[in-house]
C-alpha positions, 0 to 999 in steps of 0.5 A: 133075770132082767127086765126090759123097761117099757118106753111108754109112759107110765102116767099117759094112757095113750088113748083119745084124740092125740097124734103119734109119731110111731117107729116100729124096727125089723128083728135083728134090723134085717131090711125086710120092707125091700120086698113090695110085697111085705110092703103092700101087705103090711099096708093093708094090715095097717088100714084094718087095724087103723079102721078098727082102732079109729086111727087116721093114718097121716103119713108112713114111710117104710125104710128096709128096717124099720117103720115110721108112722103118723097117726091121730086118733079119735075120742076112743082111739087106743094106741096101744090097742091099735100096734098090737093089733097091726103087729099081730096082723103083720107078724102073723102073715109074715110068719106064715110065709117065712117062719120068722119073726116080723118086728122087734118088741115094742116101739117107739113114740112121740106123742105130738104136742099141741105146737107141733105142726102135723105138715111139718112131722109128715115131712120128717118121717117122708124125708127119712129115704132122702137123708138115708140116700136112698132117693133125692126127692121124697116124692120117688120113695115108693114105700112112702105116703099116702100118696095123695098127702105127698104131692100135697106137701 
């Protein structure tokens, strides 16, 4: 029997008033947020967990097979609380509608350091379409935001 080692840290409780870069990844890498309707729909879920778990969402980016992230939270924000629950949400729905599996296990993040730069961790997860060659300007990636942020930077 094998173990999957779990890629969060195992000292830090991910819980108060941290930024997140998250990267969550479609099973087997399928490009299943091609369809806008997966899109909106996981979008909506995204907004009950954050609200639920006192997470603002900065910036997100759908590419086809995976999901980038920006996230801060409060004093008594979780965040292993929040992606379960936003998991839950979208997995559950998209289960329903295809009978089959949503995200891979886990995610990634990155915990933000006090010099890093929020704007300039937005622009990285907003040009993810444009170094995918996907669209040349950021702005025109439809899965992208929120898009207020994005004419703002």
């Amino acid at each position: 029997m094998t173990f999957r080692k779990s890629p969060r840290l195992p000292q830090f409780e991910y819980r108060g008033t941290y930024a997140y870069s998250v990267t969550l990844v479609t099973t087997l890498r399928r490009p299943l947020f091609t369809d806008t309707a997966l899109v909106a729909g996981s979008l909506h879920h995204l907004g009950i967990a954050a609200g639920k778990y006192g997470f603002d969402v900065i910036a997100y980016c759908f590419m086809p097979d995976h999901l980038h992230l920006l996230v801060t939270g409060d004093e008594w924000s979780s965040l292993n609380d929040f992606m379960r629950h936003f998991k839950q949400l979208t997995g559950y729905y998209y289960k329903q509608e295809t009978g089959e599996k949503l995200w891979q296990t886990s995610y990634w993040d990155r915990i933000a350091r006090a010099e890093d730069d929020l704007e300039d961790v937005a622009r990285y997860i907003w040009g993810n379409p444009v170094r995918a060659g996907l669209v040349t300007d950021y702005r025109d990636y439809a899965a992208s935001g929120p898009r207020p942020m994005l004419e703002l930077i």
